[in-house]
N, C-alpha and C positions, 0 to 999 in steps of 0.2 A: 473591574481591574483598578489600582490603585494605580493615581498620578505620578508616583515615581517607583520603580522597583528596583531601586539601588537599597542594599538592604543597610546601610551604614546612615544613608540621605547625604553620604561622604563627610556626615559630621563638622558640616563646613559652618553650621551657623553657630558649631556650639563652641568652636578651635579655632577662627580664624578671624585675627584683626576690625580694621576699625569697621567695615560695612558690613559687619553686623553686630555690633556692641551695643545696640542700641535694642535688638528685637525683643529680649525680656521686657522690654519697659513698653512696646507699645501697647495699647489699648485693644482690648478686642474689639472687631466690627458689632454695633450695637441691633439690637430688633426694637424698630419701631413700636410705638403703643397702635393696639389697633386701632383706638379711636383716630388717629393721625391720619394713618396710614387709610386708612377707609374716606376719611374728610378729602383727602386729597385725590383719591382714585375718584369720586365722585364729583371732585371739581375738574380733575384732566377730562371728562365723557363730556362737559357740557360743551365747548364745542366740537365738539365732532359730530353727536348723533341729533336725530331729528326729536324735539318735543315729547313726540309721543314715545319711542325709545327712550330717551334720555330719564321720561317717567316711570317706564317700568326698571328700568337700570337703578335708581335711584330708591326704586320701592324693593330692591331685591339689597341690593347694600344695605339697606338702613333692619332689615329683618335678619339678615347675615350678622351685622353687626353684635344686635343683639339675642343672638342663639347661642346654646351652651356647644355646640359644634365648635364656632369660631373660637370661644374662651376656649376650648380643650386644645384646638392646635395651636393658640398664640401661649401656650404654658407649656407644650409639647417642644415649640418650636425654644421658648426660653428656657428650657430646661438644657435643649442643644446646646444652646452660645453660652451657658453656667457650666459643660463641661469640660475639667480641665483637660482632656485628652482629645479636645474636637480647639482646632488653633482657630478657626473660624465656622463659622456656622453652615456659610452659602458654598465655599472653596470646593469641594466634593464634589457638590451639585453640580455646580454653574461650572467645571471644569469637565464634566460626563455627556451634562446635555446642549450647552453651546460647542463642544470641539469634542472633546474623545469621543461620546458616541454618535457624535455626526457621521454623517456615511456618506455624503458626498462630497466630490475630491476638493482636495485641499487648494488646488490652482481650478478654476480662479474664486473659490469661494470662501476660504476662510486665509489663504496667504495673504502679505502688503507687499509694499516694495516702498524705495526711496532712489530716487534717480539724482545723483548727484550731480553740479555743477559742473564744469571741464574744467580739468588742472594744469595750467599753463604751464609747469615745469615739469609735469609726463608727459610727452607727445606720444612713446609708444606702449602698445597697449600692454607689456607684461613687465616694463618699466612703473607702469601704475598699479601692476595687479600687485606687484612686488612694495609699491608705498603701501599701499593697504594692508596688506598683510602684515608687515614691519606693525604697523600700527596698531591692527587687531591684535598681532599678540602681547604690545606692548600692555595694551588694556586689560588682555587677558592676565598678564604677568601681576599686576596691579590686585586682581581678583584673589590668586593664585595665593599673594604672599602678604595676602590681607591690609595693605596697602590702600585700598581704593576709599575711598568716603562718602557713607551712604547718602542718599540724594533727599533734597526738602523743596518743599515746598513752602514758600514765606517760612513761617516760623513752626512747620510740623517734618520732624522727621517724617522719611516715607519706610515704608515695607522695604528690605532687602532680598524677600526669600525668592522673587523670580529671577535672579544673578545666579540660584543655583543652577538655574536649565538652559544659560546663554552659551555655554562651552562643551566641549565635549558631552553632548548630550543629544538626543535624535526622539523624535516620536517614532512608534513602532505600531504596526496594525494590530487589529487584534477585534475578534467578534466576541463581547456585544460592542466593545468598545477597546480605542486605543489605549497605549500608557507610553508615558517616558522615559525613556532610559537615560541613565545619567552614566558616564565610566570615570574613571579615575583622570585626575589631572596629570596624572603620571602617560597617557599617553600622548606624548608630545608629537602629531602627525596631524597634517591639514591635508583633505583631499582633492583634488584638481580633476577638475570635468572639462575635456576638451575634444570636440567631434566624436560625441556619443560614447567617448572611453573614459576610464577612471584611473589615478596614479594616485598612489601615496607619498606623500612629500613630507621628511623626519625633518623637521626645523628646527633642530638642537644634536645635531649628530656629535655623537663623544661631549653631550653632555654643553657645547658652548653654541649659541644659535646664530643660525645665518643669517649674514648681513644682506641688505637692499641689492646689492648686486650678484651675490651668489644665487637668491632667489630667483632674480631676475635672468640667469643665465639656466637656474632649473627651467625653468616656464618657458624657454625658449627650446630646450631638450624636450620637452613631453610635447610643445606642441610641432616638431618637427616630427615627432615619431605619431603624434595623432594626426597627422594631418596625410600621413604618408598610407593610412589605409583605412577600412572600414569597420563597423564594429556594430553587436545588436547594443541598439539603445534601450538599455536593462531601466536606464533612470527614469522613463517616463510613465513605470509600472508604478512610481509613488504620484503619478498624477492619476492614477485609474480610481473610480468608486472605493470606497476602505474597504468594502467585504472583499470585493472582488482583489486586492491588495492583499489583504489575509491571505487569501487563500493561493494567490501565486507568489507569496514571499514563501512558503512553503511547499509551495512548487521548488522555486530556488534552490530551496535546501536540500529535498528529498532529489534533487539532481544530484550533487553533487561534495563533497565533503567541502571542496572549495568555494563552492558558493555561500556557504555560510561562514565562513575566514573572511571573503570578502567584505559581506556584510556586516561583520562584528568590525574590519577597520575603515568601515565608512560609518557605523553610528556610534563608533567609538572615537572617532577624529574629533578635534577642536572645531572645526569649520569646514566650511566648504567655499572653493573658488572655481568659480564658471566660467571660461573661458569663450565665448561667443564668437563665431563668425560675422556677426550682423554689424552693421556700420548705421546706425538708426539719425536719420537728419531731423524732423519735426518731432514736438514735444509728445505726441502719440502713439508715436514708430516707439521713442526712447522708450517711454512709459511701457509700451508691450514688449520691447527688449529688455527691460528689468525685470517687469511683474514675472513672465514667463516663457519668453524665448518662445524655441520650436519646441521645449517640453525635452528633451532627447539630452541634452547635457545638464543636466540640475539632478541634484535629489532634494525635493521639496518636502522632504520630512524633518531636514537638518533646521532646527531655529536661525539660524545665521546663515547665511548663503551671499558672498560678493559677489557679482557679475561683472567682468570686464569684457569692453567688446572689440571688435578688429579696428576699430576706428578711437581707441582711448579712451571711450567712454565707458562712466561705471557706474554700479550702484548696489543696492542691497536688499535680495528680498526673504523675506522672516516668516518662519511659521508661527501661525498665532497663539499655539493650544496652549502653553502652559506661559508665554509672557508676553505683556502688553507692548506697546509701542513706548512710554516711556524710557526704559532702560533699555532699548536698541537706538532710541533716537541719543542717549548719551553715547553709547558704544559707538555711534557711524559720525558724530561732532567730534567726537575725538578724532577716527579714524583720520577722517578728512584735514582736521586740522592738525594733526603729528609732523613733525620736524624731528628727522632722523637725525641722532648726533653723527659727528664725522665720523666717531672709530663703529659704525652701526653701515655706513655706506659700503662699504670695498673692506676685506678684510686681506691680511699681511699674506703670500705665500709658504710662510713661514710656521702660521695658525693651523693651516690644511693640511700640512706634509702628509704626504702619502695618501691622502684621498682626491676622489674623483669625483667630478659631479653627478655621474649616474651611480654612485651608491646613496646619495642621499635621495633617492625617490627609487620606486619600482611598480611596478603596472596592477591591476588589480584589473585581474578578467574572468569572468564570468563564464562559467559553463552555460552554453543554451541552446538545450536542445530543442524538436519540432513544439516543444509543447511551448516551451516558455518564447518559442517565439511568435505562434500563433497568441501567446497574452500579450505578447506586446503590440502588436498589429491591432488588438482588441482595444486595449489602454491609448494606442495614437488616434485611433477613432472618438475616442470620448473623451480625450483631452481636444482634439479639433474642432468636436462638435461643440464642446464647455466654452471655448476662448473667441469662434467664431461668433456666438451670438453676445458678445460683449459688445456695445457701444461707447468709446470712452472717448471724453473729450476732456484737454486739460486750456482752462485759461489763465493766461496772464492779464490777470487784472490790474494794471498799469500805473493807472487816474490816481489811486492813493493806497496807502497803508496803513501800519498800526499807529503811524502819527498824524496822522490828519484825521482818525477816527477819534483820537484823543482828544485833539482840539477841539475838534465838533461836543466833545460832551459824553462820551459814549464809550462804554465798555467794548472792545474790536470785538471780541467772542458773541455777546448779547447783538454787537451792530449787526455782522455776519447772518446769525441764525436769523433774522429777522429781514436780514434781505432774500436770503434760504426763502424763507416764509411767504413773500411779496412775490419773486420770482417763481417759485411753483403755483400759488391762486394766479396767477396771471394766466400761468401758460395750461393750467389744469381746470380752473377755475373751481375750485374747491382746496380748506385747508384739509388736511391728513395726517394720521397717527408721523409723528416724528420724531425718532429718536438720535439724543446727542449724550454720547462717553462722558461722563464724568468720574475722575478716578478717586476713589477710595484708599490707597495704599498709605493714607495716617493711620491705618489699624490692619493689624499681624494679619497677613496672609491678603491681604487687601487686593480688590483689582480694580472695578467697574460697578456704575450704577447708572443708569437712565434719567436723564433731564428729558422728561415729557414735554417739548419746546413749544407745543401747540397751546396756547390757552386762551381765553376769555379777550384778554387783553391784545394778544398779535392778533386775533383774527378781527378784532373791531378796528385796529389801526388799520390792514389789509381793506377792510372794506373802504374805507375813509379815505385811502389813497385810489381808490377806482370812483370817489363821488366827487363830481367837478363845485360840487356846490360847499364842501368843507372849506373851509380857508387852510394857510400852511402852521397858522396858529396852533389851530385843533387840530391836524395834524400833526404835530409837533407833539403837542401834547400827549397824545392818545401813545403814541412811539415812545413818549419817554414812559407812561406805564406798563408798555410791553416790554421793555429794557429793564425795567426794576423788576418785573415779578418773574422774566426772565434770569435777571441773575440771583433773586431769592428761591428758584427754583433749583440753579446749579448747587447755591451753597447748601444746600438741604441734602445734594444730591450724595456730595464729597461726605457732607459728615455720614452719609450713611441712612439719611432719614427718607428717600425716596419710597416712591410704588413699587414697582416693579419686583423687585427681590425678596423684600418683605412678603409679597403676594407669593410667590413661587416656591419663598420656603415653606410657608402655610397648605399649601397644594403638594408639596411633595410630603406632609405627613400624615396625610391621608391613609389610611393604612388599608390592605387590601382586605375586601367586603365592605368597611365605608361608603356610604352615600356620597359620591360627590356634591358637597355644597354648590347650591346653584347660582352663588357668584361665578362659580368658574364652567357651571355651564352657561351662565348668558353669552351670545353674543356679541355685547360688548366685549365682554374680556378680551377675547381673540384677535378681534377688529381693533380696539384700541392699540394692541400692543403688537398690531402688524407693519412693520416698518416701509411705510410708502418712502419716507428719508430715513437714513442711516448715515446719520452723521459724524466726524470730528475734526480735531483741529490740533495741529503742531505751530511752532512760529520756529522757522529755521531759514538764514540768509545763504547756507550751503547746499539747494535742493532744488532740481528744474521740476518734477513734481515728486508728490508722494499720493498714496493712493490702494485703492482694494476694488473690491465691486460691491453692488447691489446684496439684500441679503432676504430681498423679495421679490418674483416674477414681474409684480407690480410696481416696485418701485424703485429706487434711485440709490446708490453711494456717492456720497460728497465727503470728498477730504478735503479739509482747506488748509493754506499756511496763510499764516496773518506775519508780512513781513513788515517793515520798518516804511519803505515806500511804495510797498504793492502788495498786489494777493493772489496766491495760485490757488484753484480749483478744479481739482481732478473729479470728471461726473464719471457715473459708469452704469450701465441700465441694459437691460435685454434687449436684443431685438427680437420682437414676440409679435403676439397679438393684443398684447395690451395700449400701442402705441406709443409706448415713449421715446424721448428723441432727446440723450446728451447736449446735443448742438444746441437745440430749443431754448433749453433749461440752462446754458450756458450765457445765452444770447440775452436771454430776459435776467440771470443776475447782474450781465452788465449793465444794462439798462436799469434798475432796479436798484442797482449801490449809486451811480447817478443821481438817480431819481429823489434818493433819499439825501444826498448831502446837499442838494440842490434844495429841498424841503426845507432844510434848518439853516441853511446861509438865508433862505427867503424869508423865513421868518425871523432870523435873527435882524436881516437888514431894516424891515418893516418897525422892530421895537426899538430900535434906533434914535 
């Protein structure tokens, strides 16, 4: 199934203003030479595997290399990114097999969240769902009337084409895999989720949109009337398995003619606002009241979803499948930071004649009979069981931030992953495939590529810091060349020269009756690019955390923000039988970022 099934694409990148003027001229994403691309898989193996591994690994590459097998697909594969009717080479791919055909639910495994700061001029909560909103549409209006200016990075424009699936846009289920639906900007409706019910809320009635306070007196109407009774929580069938999703969003339908009206104006809406009962006090309560509630008020299909809670607090959590966290973290900095002009506050009695607040909303209820509500009993089981075995821990890492890692010498991104690095050999005592986001969006249709964080270099510093007999010298030392091959790793990563992708588009042209080449049956393969960490990083001063989960039984998500005087780090990890322990891994990175600016002040003092 194709990633968008709007048959237009709404024509937005070819008709509309300045954020996207620029897509003609970017560059296509490049495909590595295979010699490169092979030199460096064969250097990310050495440390991870044992000698005798690492020898056959290395005797399997270098025969790969040189087979007409490999030259057939790396000409296969460059004939792809040479055609002009393919925008990018891996987009298809790496959108089918990381997200649409994933099949397990989207909370808590492929959703984020971002848990916003408190806003000391909203004290109540639909006073603040009402800024937000105000704000999201202003951004959306920006979109809309091509107004907005596409985003760069130093001196590269970036991709604009995931702005097309921020708004009015929904993933939808679908076997073998999902797609996105995008609708018209023409339907000006945000949908409001309050005590397991849903309302449509028309934010431009007769054509002029409502202001902060009219909003703010809707949200107090919908939730007087949802709070006044009960309702089947249809929303938490988009936290069920996707097969199992498929197959009762068509249940839905086959109830009822309205249940498919309904669902055409919830994945036809601009957004979605979550209205929560929950008052969350610690940074982890917060974190699970963003990411995903009790499951029961969200529809976690919508890319955009604000959550505001009974106690004013709020935040935002994003489905991932068709856009990255870049362009949500501009969409939720703006949010946060909007100032409503005055004539945007309270509008004239004069503006409304003859309307009433309850025309500008209306209920959107769901038929649901024994069957659809036997799935949802199904779906709150496997969303409780999915969220129960989550271990998250967020800390605030206090001691410093992105400028005292400066001063020290140090790239904050390269210092981080590298404390990452020190704190899991400590607490695991072994280093581990690890992977950190690095964005590609300087080229048309751009997302994602893997910085292999593990190398040669971190894991000798790692040891160095567990040997009492090094000096802080050579430790110093050894840390500054995991920093360098660290960040010549990232910038490899960005231009598109990495492993990863390169390998996968080689593996997906394999054509059927093909021998799989037995690079990609070794072992390594699998092992290496099994994510023990699952890394990345934002730097935002508006955010108590941000965050996702784990994307391995075995192993860890870490989101970090690299602030100005501190650093938050959201872990997230099973509770299984593999033992891992957030707290743990928490505890040792503070010790660990310590450890290490204590290392270069000591040695800096000594050369004194």
């Amino acid at each position: 199934m194709p990633a968008n099934t709007s048959g237009s694409q709404r024509a937005i990148e070819a008709s509309l203003g300045r954020l996207y003027a620029n897509q003609s001229r970017l560059p296509r994403l490049p495909v590595p030479s295979l010699a490169s691309t092979l030199a460096k898989y064969s250097r990310s193996l050495e440390p991870l595997l044992s000698a005798e591994d690492l020898a056959r690994s290395k005797s399997i590459i270098e025969a790969f290399g040189e087979s007409n097998e490999a030259k057939e697909l790396q000409r296969r594969l460059e004939a792809r990114a040479a055609d002009p009717g393919c925008a990018n080479w891996l987009e298809e791919w790496w959108n089918d097999l990381s997200y649409m055909g994933y099949r397990d639910p989207v909370i808590p495994y492929v959703s984020y969240h971002y848990s916003f700061n408190d806003d000391p001029e909203c004290r109540r909560p639909n006073q603040r769902a009402a800024k937000l909103i105000l704000g999201a549409l202003s951004f959306r209006n920006m979109i809309v009337d091509g107004s907005l200016e596409p985003e760069k990075a130093k001196s590269d424009v970036l991709c604009s084409h995931s702005y097309n699936f921020m708004f009015n846009a929904c993933r939808i289920p679908g076997k073998p895999s999902d797609h996105c639906r995008t609708a018209s900007y023409d339907h000006e409706t945000i949908v409001v989720i309050r005590n397991n019910q849903l309302f449509s809320l028309d934010f431009s009635p007769g054509g002029v949109q409502l202001t902060m306070g009219e909003i703010e007196r809707v949200l107090d109407r919908i939730v007087a009337i949802a709070d006044s009774r009960a309702a089947v929580p249809v929303g938490i069938l988009t936290a069920d398995n996707r097969d199992s999703w498929t197959e009762n969003r068509k249940l839905l339908i086959e109830s009822s003619p309205a249940n498919a009206q309904v669902l055409d104006e919830i994945e036809s809406s601009a957004f979605v606002v979550s209205l929560e009962k929950d008052a969350p006090v610690t940074r982890e309560e917060f974190s699970h009241a963003i990411w995903h509630g009790n499951g029961r008020s969200r529809w976690f299909d919508k890319p955009c979803q604000f959550v505001v809670t009974d106690s004013a607090r709020a935040g935002f959590n994003g489905e991932h499948s068709m856009m990255d966290g870049t362009p949500t973290l501009r969409l939720v900095e703006y949010v946060i930071g909007f100032k409503p002009l005055p004539e945007q506050l309270n509008a004239s009695a004069k503006s409304r004649a003859g309307q009433r607040i309850d025309d500008w909303f209306r209920e959107l209820n769901f038929v649901t009979p024994p069957a659809v509500v036997s799935a949802v009993k199904k779906a709150e089981a496997v969303f409780g069981a999915g969220v129960a075995k989550q271990h998250l821990k967020v800390l605030n890492f206090a001691a410093f931030g992105k400028e005292e890692i400066k001063r020290l010498g140090c790239s904050p991104d390269a210092f981080i992953q590298m404390v990452i690095q020190l704190a899991y050999t400590r607490l695991h005592k072994a280093a581990r495939p690890t992977y950190e986001s690095s964005m590609t969006r300087k080229y048309l249709h751009g997302r994602t590529e893997t910085c292999r964080s593990v190398t040669n270099e971190s894991v000798a510093w790692c040891r160095a810091m567990a040997d009492a007999s090094i000096s802080a010298e050579e430790r110093v030392r050894l840390f500054k060349q995991a920093l360098a091959k660290h960040t010549q790793l990232t910038r490899e990563a960005v231009d598109g020269q990495g492993v990863d992708r390169h390998l996968l588009g080689l593996r997906m042209l394999i054509r059927p009756g093909e021998r799989k080449p037995e690079i990609f049956r070794d072992p390594a393969y699998a092992y290496s690019s099994h994510w023990y960490l699952s890394t990345s990083q934002i730097s935002s001063e508006n955010f108590t955390s941000y965050g996702w989960s784990e994307v391995s039984p075995k192993g860890y998500g870490i989101a970090y923000n690299i602030r100005k005087e501190s650093l938050l780090i959201h872990i997230t990890c099973m509770r299984n039988e593999f033992g891992l322990n957030s707290d743990y891994l928490a505890a040792h990175f503070e010790t660990a970022a310590l450890d290490v600016r204590n290392m270069i002040l000591s040695a800096a003092g000594r050369q004194k």
